[in-house]
LUMLO-102867 format. One record per residue (C-alpha): residue number from 1; residue in three letters; x, y, z. Coordinates in pm, 1 decimal. Example, Ala and Ser with C-alpha at 12.3 -4.5 7.8 and 13.67 -1.06 7.14 Angstrom:
2
+-----+-----+----------+----------+----------+
|   n | res |       xx |       yy |       zz |
+-----+-----+----------+----------+----------+
|   1 | ala |   1230.0 |   -450.0 |    780.0 |
|   2 | ser |   1367.0 |   -106.0 |    714.0 |
+-----+-----+----------+----------+----------+
This chain:
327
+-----+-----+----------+----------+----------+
|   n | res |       xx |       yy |       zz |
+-----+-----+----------+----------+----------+
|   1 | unk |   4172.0 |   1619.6 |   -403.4 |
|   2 | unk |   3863.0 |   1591.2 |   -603.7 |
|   3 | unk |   3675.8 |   1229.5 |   -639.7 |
|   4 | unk |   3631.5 |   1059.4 |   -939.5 |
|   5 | unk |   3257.4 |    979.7 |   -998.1 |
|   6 | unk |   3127.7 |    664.6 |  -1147.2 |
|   7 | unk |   2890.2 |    706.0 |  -1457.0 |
|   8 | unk |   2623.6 |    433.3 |  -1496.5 |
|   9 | unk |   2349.1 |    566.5 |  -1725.9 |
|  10 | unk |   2269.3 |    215.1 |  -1903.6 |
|  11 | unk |   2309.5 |    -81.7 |  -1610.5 |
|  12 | unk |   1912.2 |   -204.7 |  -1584.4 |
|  13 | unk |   2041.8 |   -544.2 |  -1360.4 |
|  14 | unk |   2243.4 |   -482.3 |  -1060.4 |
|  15 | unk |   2301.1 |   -776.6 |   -852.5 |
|  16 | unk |   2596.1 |   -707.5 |   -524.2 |
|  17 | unk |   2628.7 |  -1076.9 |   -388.2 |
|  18 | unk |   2899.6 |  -1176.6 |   -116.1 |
|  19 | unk |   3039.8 |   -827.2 |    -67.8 |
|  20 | unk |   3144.0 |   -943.1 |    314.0 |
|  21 | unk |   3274.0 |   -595.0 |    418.7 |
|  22 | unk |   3016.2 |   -364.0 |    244.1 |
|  23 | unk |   2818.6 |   -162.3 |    532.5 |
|  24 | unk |   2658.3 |     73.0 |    297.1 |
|  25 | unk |   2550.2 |    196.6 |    -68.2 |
|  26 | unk |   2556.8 |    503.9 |   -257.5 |
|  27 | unk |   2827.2 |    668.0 |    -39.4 |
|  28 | unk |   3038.3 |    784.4 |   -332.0 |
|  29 | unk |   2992.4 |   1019.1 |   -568.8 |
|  30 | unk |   2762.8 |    946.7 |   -891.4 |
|  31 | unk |   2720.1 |   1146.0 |  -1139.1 |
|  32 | unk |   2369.5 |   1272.8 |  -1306.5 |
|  33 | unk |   2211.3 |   1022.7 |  -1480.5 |
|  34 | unk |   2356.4 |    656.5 |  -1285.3 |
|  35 | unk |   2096.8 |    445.9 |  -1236.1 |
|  36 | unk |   1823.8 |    561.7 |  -1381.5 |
|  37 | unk |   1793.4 |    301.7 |  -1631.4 |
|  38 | unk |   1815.3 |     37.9 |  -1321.9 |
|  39 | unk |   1468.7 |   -209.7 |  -1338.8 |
|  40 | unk |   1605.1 |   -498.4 |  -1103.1 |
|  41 | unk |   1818.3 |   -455.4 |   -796.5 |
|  42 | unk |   1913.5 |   -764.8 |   -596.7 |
|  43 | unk |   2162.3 |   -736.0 |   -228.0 |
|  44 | unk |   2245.4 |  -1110.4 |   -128.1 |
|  45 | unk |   2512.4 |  -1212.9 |    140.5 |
|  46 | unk |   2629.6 |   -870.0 |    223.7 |
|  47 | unk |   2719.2 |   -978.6 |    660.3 |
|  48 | unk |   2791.2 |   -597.5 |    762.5 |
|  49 | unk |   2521.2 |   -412.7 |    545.1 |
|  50 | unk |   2306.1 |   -184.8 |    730.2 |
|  51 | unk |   2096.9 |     20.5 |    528.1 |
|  52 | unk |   1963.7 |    -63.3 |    195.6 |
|  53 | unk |   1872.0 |    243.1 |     21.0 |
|  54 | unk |   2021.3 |    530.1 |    149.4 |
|  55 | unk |   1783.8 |    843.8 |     98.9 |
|  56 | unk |   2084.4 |    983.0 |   -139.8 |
|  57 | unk |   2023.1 |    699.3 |   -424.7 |
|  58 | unk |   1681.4 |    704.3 |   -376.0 |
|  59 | unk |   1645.2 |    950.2 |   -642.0 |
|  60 | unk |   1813.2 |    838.2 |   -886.6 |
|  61 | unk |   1638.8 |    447.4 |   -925.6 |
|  62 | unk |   1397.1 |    605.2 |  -1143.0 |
|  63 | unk |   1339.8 |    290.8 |  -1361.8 |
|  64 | unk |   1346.6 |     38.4 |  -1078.0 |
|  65 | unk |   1123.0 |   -194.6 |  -1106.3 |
|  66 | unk |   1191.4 |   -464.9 |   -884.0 |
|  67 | unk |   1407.8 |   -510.5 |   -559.2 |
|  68 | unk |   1515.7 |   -825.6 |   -380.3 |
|  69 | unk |   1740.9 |   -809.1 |    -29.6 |
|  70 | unk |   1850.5 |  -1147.7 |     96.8 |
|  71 | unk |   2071.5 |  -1290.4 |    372.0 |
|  72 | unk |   2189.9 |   -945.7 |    488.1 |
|  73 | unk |   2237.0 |  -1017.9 |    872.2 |
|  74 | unk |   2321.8 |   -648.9 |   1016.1 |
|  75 | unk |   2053.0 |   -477.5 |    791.8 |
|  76 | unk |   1804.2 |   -283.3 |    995.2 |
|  77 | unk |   1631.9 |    -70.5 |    735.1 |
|  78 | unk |   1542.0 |    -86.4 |    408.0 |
|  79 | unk |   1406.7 |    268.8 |    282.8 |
|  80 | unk |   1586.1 |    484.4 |    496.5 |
|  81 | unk |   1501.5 |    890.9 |    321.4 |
|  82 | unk |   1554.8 |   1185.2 |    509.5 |
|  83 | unk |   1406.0 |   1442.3 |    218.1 |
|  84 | unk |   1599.5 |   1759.7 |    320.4 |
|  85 | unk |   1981.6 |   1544.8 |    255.0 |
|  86 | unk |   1858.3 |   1384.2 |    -84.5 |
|  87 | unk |   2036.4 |   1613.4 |   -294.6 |
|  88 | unk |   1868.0 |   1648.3 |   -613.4 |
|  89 | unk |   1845.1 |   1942.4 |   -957.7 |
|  90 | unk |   1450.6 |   1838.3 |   -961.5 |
|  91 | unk |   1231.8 |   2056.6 |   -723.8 |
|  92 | unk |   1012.7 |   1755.4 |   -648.4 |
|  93 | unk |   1167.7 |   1430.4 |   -742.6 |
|  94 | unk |    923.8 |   1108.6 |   -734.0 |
|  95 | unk |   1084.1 |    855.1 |   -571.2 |
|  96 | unk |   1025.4 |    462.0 |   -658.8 |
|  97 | unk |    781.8 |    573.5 |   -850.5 |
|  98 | unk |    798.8 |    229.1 |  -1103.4 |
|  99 | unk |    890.5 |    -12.1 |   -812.3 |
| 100 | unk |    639.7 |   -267.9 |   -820.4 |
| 101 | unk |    780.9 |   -617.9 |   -647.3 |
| 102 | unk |   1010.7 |   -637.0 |   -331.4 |
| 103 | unk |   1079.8 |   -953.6 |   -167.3 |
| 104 | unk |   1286.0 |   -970.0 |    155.9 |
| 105 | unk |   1426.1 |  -1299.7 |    303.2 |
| 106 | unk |   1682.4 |  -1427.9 |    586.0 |
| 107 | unk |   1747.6 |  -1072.0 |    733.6 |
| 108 | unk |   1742.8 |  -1163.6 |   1124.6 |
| 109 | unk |   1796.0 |   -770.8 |   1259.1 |
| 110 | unk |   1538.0 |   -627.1 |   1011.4 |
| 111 | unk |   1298.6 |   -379.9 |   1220.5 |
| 112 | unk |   1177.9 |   -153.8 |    956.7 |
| 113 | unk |   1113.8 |   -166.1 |    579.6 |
| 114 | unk |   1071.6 |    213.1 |    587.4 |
| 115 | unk |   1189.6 |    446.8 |    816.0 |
| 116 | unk |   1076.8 |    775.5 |    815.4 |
| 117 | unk |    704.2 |    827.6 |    538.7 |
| 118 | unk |    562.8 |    572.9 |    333.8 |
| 119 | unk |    807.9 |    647.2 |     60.0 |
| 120 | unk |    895.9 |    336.7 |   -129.9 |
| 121 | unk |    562.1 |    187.9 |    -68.8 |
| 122 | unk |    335.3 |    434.0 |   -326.0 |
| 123 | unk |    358.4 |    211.9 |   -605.4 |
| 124 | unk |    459.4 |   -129.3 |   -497.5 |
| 125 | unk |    239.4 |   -440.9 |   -599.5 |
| 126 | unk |    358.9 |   -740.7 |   -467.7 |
| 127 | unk |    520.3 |   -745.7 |   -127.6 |
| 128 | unk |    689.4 |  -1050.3 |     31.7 |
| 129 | unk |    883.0 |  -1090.3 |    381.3 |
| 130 | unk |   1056.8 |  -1425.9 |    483.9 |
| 131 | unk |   1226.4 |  -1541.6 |    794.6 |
| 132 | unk |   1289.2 |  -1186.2 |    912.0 |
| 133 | unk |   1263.2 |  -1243.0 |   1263.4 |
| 134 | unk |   1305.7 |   -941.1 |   1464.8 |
| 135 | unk |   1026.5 |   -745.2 |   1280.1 |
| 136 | unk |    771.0 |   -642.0 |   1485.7 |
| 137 | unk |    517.4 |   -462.6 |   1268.0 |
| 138 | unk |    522.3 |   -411.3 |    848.7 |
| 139 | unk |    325.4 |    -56.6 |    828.8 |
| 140 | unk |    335.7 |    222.2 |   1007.7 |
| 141 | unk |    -51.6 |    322.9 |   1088.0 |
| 142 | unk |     -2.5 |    635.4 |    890.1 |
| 143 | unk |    144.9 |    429.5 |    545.3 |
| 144 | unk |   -149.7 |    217.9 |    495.3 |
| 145 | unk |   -343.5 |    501.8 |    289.5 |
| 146 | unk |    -40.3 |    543.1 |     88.1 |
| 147 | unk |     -1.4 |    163.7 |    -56.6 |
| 148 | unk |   -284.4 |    184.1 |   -260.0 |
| 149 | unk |   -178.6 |    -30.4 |   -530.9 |
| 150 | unk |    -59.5 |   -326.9 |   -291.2 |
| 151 | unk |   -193.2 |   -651.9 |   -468.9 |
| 152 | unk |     13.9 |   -930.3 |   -285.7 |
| 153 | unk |     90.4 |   -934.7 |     71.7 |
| 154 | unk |    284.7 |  -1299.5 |    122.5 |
| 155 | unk |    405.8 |  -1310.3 |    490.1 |
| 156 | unk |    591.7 |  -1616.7 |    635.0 |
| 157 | unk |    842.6 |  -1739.4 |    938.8 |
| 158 | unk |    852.9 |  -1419.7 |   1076.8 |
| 159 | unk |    911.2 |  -1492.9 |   1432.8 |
| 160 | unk |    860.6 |  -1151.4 |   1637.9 |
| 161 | unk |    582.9 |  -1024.1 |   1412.2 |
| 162 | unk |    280.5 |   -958.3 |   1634.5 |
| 163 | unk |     39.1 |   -728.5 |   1345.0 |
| 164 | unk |     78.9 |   -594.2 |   1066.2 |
| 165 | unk |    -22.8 |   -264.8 |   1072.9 |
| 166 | unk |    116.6 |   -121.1 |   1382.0 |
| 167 | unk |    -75.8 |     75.1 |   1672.3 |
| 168 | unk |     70.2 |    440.4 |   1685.3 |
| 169 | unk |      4.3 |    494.4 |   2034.2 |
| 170 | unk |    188.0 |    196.7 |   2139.8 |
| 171 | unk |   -155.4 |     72.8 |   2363.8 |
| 172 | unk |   -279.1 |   -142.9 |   2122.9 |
| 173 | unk |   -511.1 |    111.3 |   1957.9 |
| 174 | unk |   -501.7 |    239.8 |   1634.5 |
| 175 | unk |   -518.4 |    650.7 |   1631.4 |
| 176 | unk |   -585.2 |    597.3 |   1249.8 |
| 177 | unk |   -940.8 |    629.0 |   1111.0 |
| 178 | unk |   -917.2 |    400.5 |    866.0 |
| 179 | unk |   -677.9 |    128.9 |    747.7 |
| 180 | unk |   -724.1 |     92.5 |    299.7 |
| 181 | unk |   -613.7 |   -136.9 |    155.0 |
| 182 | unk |   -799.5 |   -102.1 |   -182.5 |
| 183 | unk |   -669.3 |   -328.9 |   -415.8 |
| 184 | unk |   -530.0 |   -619.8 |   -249.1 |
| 185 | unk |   -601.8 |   -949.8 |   -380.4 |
| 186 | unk |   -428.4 |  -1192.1 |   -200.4 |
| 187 | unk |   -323.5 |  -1226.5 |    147.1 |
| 188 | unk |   -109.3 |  -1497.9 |    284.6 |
| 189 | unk |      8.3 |  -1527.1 |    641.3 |
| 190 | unk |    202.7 |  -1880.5 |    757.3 |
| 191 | unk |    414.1 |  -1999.6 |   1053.9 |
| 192 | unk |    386.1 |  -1661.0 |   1202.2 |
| 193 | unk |    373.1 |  -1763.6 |   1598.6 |
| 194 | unk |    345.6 |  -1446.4 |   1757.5 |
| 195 | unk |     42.0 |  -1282.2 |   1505.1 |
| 196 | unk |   -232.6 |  -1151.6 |   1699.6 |
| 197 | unk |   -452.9 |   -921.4 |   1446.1 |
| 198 | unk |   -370.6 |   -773.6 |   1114.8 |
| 199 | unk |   -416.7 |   -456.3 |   1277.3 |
| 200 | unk |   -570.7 |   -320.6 |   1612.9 |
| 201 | unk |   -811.5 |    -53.8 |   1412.6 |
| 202 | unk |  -1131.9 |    -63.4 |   1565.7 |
| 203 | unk |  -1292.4 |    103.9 |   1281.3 |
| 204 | unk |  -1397.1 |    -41.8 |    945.0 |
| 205 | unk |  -1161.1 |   -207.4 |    771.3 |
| 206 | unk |  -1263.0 |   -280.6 |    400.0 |
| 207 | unk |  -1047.4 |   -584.8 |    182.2 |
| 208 | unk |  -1280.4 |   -517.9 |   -116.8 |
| 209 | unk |  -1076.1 |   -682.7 |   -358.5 |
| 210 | unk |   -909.9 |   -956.7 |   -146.9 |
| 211 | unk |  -1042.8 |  -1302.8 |   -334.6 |
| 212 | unk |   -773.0 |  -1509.9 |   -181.1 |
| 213 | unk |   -628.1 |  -1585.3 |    181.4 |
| 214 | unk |   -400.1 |  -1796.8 |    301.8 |
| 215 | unk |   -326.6 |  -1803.2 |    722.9 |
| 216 | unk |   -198.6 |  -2131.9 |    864.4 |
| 217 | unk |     -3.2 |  -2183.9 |   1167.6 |
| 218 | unk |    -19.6 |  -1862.3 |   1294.3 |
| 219 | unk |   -158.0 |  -2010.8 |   1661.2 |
| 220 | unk |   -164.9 |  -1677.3 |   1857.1 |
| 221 | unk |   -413.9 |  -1497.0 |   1581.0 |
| 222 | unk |   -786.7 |  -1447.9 |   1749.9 |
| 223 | unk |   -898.7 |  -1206.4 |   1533.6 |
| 224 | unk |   -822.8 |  -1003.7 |   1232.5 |
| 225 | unk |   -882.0 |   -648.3 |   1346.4 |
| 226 | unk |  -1079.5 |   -495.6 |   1617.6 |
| 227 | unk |  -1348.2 |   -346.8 |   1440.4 |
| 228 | unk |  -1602.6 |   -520.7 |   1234.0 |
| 229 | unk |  -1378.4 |   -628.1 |    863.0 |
| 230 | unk |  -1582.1 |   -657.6 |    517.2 |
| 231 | unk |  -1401.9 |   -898.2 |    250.8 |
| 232 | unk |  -1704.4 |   -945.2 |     45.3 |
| 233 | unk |  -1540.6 |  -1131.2 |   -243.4 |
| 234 | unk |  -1318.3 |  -1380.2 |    -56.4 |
| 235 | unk |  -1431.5 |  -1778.7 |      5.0 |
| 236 | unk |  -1270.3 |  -1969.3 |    209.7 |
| 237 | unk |  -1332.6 |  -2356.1 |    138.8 |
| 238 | unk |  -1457.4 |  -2567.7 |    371.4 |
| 239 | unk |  -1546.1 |  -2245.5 |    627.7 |
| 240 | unk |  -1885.0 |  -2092.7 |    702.8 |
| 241 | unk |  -1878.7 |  -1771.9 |    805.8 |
| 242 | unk |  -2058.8 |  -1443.7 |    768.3 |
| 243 | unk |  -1890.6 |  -1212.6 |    602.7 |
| 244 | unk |  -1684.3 |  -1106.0 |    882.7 |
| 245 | unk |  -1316.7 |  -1193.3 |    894.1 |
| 246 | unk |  -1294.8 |  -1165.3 |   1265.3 |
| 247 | unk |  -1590.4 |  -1468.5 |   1243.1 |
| 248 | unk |  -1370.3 |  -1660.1 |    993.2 |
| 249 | unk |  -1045.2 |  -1631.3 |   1205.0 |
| 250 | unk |  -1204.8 |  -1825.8 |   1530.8 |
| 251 | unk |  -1320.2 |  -2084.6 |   1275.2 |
| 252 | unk |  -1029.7 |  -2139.9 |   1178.3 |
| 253 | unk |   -865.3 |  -2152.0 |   1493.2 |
| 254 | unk |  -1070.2 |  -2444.4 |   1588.1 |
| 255 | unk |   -959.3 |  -2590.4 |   1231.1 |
| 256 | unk |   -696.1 |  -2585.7 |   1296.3 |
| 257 | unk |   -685.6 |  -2647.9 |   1678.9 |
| 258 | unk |   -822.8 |  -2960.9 |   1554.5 |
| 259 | unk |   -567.2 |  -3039.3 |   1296.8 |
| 260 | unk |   -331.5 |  -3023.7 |   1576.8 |
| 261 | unk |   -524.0 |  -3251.1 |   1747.9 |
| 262 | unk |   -554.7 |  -3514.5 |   1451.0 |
| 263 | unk |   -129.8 |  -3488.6 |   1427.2 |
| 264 | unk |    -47.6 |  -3536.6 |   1785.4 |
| 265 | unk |   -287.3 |  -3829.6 |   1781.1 |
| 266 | unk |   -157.9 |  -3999.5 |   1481.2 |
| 267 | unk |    198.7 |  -3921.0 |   1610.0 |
| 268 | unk |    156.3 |  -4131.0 |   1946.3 |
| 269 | unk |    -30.1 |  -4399.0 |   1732.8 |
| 270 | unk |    287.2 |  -4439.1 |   1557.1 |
| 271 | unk |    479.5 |  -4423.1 |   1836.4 |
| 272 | unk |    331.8 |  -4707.8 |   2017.4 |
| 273 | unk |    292.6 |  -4919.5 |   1668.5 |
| 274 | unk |    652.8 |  -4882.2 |   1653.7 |
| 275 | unk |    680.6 |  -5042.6 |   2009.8 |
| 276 | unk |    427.4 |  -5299.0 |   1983.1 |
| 277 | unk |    664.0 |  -5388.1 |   1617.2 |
| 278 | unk |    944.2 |  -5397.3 |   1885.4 |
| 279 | unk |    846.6 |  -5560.9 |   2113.5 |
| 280 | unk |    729.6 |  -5868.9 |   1845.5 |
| 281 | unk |   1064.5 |  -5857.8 |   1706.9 |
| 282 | unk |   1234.3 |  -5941.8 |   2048.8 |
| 283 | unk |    979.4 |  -6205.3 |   2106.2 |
| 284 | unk |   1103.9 |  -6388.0 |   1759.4 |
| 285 | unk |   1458.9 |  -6335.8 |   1883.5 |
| 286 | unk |   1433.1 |  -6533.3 |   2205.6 |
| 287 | unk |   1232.7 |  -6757.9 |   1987.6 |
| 288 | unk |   1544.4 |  -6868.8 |   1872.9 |
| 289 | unk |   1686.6 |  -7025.9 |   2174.4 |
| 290 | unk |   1393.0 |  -7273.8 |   2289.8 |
| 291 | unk |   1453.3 |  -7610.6 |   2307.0 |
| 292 | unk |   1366.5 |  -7891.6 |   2059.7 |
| 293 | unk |   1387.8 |  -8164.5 |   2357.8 |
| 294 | unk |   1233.2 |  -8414.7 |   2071.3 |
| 295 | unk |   1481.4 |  -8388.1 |   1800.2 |
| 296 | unk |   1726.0 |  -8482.4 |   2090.1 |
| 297 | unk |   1858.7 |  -8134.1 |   2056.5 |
| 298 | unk |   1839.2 |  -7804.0 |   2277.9 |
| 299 | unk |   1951.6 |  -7465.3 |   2262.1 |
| 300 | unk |   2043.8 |  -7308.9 |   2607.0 |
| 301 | unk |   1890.1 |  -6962.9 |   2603.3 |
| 302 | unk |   2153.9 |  -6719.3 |   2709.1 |
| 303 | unk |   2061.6 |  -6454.8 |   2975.7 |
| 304 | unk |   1933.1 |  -6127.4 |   2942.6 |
| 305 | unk |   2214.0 |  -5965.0 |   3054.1 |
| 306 | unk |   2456.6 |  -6160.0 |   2792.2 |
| 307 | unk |   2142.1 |  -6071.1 |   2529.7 |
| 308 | unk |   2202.3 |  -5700.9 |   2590.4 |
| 309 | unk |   2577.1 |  -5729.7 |   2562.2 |
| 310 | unk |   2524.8 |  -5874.1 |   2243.3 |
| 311 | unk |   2275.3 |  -5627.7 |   2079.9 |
| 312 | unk |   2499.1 |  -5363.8 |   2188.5 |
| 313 | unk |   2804.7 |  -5546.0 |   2030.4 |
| 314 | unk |   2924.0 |  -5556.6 |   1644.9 |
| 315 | unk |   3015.6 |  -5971.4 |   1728.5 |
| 316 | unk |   2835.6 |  -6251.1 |   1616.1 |
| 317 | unk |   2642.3 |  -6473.8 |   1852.5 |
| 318 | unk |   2678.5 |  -6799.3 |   1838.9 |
| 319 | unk |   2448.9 |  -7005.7 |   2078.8 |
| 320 | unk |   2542.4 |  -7286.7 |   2278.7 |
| 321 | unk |   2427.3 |  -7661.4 |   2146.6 |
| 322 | unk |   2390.6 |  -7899.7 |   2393.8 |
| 323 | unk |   2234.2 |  -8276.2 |   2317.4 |
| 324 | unk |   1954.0 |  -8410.4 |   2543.8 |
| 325 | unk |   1941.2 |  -8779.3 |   2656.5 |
| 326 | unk |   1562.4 |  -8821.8 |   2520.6 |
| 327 | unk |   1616.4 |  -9130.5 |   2801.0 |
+-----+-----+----------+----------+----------+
């Protein structure tokens, strides 16, 4: 029994949203020519989807331009390509060759973006990762000299993320010579706990480009690489440093060590304004019940125990008047 294949020459949106039993794309047949018009793919709400772009449809997004994955919570991998299954008529098909913006958010069992080469990285511009908390690393040490038109690099609320470019001996050492990243211009890390370095090369690592920076509350970050890292158009306001990145990183540790600092302290001196307030407050209330012995009238203060019942109780109170003899 032969399958029917679907024929989608002209879609250039494609947006799969709340497709709760969907585990993967691409698994039926398409014929020649689907998808190559595709610019803008969005996945959002799939629960049981665990690959993104199987290395059969890789071939065929020809046009795509941009890709968004959100809120996927079994995905694991995004560019998944094994080369020898991608079944194609050209001898030498470039893949993602137009994709310039992908933006992942809200995928908790993330652990790669791409598995396998750097394939699905060549080309792309703008890359931005949120709340995808069981990534551990975002390239692979041999990728980085294969993203050289990476502009934007926008990390945030990744929990598990310890560097960016991973080690590929696993000892915290780099066996790459050199990490590129040629053209990016902005670079902005926040509420990253577990960040150490941007990468563990101890060679030189050149940002030539890189004018802007953003790191905040990423409290576990002492340096940016091992080895000595130029940036020579970046300024950071407010921050004197040398040139060095690794320099400007422990300055704005202590920036932000003492930022902390400032908080915590303005936090307790709330806290015990709010007390003194309260304490004031229950000072008027018991006020209330003194005596007026010269007006020939009194007002027996209840006890503190009967006080307590009170405040804790929706009823009214209602003190006792007694008259004095002024005799």
């Amino acid at each position: 029994m032969s399958c029917l294949q679907v024929s989608l020459p002209n879609l250039e949106v494609l947006d799969i949203v709340e497709l709760e039993n969907l585990e993967t794309l691409g698994h039926g047949p398409l014929s020649e020519g689907s998808l190559s018009k595709l610019k803008e793919f969005s996945v959002c709400d799939c629960s049981k989807l665990l690959r993104a772009l199987p290395s059969q449809l890789l071939p065929m997004l020809r046009d795509l331009e941009k890709l968004s994955i959100e809120g996927c919570n079994l995905l694991e991998v995004i560019f998944d390509h094994e080369l020898e299954e991608v079944d194609s008529n050209e001898p030498n098909p470039e893949i993602l060759s137009t994709l310039k913006l992908v933006q992942l958010r809200y995928l908790p069992k993330l652990i790669y973006i791409s598995k396998g080469d750097s394939m699905g990285f060549k080309y792309i511009q703008t890359l931005e990762i949120f709340a995808c908390d069981s990534l551990r690393y975002v390239f692979a040490p041999t990728m980085t000299k294969s993203i050289p038109q990476l502009r934007k690099l926008k990390l945030s609320r990744c929990k598990t993320l310890s560097r960016i470019v991973a080690e590929e001996n696993g000892m915290g050492e780099s066996s790459v010579v050199e990490v590129e990243f040629p053209q990016l211009e902005r670079l902005e890390l926040r509420y990253l706990p577990n960040l150490r370095r941007f990468c563990y090369s101890t060679h030189l690592l050149e940002l030539p480009r890189l004018c802007e920076m953003d790191i905040s509350f990423c409290r576990s970050m002492d340096a940016f690489s091992l080895g000595h890292v130029s940036a020579p158009n970046l300024s950071l306001p407010g921050i004197l440093w040398n040139g060095d990145l690794n320099n400007a990183i422990q300055l704005l540790q202590k920036k932000w060590k003492k930022k902390e600092e400032e908080e915590q302290r303005r936090r307790e001196e709330a806290k015990e304004e709010r007390r003194m307030e309260a304490d004031v407050d229950e000072d008027k209330e018991v006020s209330m019940y003194a005596g007026h012995g010269r007006t020939g009238l009194a007002i027996e203060r209840p006890s503190s125990v009967f006080l307590e019942r009170c405040r804790a109780s929706t009823a009214v109170f209602i003190p006792v008047i007694s008259f004095c003899n002024l005799h």
